[in-house]
Phi, psi and omega in degrees: 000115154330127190267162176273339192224179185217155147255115175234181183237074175285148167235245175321135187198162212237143168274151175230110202263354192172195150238153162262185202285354172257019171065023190234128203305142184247095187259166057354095175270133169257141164244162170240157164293337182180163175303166180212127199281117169236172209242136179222125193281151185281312186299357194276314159322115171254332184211177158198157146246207189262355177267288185238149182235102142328074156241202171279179171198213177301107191087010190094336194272159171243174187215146183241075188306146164273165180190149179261015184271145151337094207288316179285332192273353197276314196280017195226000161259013177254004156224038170264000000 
């Protein structure tokens, strides 16, 4: 059985809100004061690095979390 949610420890995050008529990207920088643990549905995950975990989000738009969590231990419960 697959899990349906991850608990990360997200902060700072950048929105991705679209393209303009020059095809260059309309971002939103959030800054946070600190992580803060949320429950992220999997399907929602779109990519990870070691940095930031890509997802969807509202409206279409996307989001690129910064997150304080393990990189091995995040890839390796989104791929059992």
């Amino acid at each position: 059985m697959s899990k349906k949610f991850i608990e990360l420890h997200l902060g700072s995050h950048v929105i991705i809100h679209g393209f303009d008529a020059q095809n260059k990207e309309i971002s939103e920088r959030v800054e946070a004061s600190e992580f803060t643990k949320k429950l992220v549905a999997v399907s929602r995950i779109k990519s990870v690095s070691e940095t930031f975990i890509l997802t969807d989000y509202s409206n279409g738009r996307l989001v690129y979390w910064e997150y304080q969590d393990d990189y091995k231990t995040i890839k390796k419960v989104l791929t059992k």
